[in-house]
C-alpha positions in Angstrom: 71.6 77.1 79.8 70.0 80.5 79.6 70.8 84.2 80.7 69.1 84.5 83.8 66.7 87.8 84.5 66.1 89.1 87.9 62.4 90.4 86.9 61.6 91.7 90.0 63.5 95.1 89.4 61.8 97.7 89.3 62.5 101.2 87.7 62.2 104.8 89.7 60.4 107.1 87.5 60.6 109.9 90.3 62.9 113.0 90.0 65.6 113.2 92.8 68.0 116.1 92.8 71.6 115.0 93.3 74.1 116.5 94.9 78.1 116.3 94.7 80.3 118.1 97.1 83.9 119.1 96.4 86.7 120.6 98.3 88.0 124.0 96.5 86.2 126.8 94.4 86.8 125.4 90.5 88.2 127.9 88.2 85.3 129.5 86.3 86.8 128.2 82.7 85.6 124.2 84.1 82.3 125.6 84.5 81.3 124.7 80.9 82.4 121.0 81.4 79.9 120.7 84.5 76.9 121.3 82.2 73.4 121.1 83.1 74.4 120.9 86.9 74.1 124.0 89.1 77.5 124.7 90.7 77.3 127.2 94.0 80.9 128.1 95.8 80.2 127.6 99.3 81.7 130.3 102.2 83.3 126.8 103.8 85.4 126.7 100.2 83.5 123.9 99.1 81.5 123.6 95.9 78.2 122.5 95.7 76.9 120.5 92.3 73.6 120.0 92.1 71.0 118.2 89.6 67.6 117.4 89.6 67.4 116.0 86.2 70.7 113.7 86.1 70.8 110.4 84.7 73.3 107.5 86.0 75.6 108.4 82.9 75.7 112.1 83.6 76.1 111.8 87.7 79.2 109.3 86.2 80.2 111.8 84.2 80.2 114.5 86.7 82.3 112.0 88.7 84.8 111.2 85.9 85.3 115.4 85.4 86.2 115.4 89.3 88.5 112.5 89.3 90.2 114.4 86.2 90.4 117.7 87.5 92.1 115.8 91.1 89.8 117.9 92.9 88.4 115.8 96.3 85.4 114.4 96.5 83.9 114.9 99.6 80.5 113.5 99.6 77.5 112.3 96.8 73.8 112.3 97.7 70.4 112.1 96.6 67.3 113.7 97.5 63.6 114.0 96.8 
């Protein structure tokens, strides 16, 4: 038997902007590895990521940086 195919997928060609929230400030120095996102320091002490141009393997990456760094995740969203 064959691979079956779900064919009724269909792809989002839309822009969202994507949003990752994180507890702390980061040290300025891991600003470079968040490239191509926006990072704003928060007055709560959070950090805001955003990206309106992200791809699944850069919002993955993003993730991966976090998880590496052992700063908390706090939330993950996307927008219009």
């Amino acid at each position: 038997m064959g691979w079956l195919y779900d064919l009724s997928v269909t792809i989002n060609s839309g822009k969202h902007e994507y949003k990752i929230r994180i507890r702390g400030h980061l040290d300025h120095h891991w600003h470079a590895w968040f490239e191509g996102w926006t990072i704003t320091e928060l007055e709560n002490g959070e950090t805001l990521l955003t990206n309106s141009k992200a791809d699944q393997s850069s919002i993955h990456g993003a993730l991966n940086k976090i998880r590496d760094l052992n700063l908390a995740l706090l939330s993950v969203t996307r927008g219009k």
